[in-house]
C-alpha positions in Angstrom: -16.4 -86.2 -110.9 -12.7 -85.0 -110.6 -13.5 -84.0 -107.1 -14.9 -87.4 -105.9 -11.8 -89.1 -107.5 -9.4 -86.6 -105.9 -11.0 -87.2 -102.4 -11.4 -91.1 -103.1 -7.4 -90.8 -104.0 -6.6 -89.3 -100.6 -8.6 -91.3 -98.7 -7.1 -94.6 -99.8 -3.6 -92.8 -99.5 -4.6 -92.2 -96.0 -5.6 -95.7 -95.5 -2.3 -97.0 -96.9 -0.2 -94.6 -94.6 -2.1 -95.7 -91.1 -1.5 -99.1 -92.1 2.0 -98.3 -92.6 2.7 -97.0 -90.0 1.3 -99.5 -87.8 3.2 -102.3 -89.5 6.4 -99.9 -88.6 4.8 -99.4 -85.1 4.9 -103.8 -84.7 8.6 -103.6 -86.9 9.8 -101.6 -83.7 8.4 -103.7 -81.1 9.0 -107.1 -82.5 11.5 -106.6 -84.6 9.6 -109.2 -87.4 11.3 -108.1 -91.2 8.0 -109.1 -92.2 6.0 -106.2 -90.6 8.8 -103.8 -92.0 8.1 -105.1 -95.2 4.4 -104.6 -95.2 5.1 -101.5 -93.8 7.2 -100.0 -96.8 4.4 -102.0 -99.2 2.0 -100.1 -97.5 3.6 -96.8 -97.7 4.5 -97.3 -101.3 1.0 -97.7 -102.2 0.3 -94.6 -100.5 2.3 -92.6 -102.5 0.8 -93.9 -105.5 -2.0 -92.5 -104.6 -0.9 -89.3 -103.1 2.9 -88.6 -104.0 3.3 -85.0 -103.1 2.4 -85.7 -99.1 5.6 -85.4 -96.6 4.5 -86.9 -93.8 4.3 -90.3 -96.5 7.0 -89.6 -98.1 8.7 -89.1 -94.6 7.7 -92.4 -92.8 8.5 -94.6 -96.4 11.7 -92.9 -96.3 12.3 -94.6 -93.0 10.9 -97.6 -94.1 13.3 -97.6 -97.4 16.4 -96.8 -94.9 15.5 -99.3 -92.6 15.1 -101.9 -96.1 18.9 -100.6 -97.4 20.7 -103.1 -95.9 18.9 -105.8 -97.4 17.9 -104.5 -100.9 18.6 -101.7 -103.3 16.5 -99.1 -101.3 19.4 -97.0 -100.1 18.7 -94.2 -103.2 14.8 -94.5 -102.8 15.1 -93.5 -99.0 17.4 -91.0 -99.4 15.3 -89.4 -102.0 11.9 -89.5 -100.2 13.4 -87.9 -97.6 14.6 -85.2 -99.4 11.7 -85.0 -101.4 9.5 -84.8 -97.7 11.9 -81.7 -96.7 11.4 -80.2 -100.4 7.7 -80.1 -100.4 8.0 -78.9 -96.4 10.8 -76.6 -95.7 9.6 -75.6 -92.4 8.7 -78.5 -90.4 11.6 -80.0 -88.3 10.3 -83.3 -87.8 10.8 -84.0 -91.9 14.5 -83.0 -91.1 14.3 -85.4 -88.0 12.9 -88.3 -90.5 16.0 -87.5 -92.6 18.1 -87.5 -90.0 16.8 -91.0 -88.5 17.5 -92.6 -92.2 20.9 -91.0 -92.8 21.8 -92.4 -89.3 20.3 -95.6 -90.5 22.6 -95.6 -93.2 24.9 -94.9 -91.7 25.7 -91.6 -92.8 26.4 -89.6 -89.6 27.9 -86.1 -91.3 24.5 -86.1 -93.7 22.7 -86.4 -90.4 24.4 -84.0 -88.6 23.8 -81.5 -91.5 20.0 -82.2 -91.6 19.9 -81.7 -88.2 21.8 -78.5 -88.6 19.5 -77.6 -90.7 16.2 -78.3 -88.4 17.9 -76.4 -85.7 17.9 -73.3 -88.0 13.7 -73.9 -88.5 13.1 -75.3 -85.2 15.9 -73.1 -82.4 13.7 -74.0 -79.4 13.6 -77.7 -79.3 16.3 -79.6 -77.4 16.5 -82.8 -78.7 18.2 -81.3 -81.8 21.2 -80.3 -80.4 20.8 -83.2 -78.2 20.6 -85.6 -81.1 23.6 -83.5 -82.6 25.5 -84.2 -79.5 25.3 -88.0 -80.5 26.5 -87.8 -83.8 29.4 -85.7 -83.0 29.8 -88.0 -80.0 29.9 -91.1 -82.3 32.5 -89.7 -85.1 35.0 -88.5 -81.6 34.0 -84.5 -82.4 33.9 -84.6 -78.3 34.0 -80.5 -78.0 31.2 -80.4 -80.7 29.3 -83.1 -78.5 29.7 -81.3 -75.3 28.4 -78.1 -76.8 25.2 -79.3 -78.3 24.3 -81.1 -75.0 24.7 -77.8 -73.1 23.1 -76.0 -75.5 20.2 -79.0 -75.0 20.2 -77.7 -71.4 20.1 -73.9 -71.8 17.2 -74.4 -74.0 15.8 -77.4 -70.9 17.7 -77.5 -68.3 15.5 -80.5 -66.6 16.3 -82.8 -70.0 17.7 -85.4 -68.3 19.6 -87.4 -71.4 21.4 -84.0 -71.7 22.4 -83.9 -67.7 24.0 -87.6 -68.4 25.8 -87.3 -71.7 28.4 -84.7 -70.9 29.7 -87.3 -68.3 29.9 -89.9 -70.9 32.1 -88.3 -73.4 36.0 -88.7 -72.8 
């Protein structure tokens, strides 16, 4: 019995985090509040069911970040995300999620120390210091820019958004 309720429990967590996800999916194309909204309902519910699962916890910490600005959510998303990178230490993409809603919050230092973080997980994959070159690029750090973008093309040197940025900083 506790097994069929354990898989029944997953299953409709799963069910709440595709449709999350593709209510986020139409929130980024259209940008309709209303499809954000479902999509953090739907998210929410999934947790419910299945609390201890980054990849939820992940995408409603996005959801929640994105939700900050009009409501009380600011804590929640913050939290989730942290809670995503507790229960998976060593996948980078939770530490991208984190990075996305401190950005969203405008947070740019928390992001850049999440990223920092990934980096030390995840030493192969460009777009971190890529994405690090933006944040230092946006609080005027323009030597920190410049070297994460060349480190972006020592690790690729055909990733093109690295080739232009360099250029763009003063």
């Amino acid at each position: 019995f506790y097994f069929l309720v354990s898989v029944v429990r997953y299953f409709i967590a799963d069910v709440n985090y595709a449709a999350g996800q593709k209510n986020y999916q139409f929130f980024t194309r259209t940008q309709d509040s209303q499809y954000l909204i479902s999509s953090f309902q739907s998210l929410q519910s999934a947790i419910k069911f299945n609390s201890s699962e980054p990849a939820i916890l992940s995408e409603y910490a996005v959801s929640a970040a994105y939700l900050s600005s009009a409501a009380a959510t600011k804590d929640i998303a913050i939290a989730a995300a942290n809670r995503a990178i507790a229960l998976s230490p060593h996948h980078p993409n939770y530490y991208k999620s984190a990075a996305r809603v401190y950005i969203l919050l405008s947070d740019l230092p928390a992001a850049a120390e999440v990223l920092t973080s990934a980096q030390k997980i995840s030493p192969t994959d460009p777009r971190l210091p890529y994405n690090l070159g933006l944040i230092y690029e946006s609080l005027g750090k323009t030597d920190l820019a410049k070297e994460n973008f060349q480190k972006a093309l020592d690790l690729k040197p055909d990733f093109p958004d690295a080739h232009t940025q360099p250029e763009k900083t003063p």
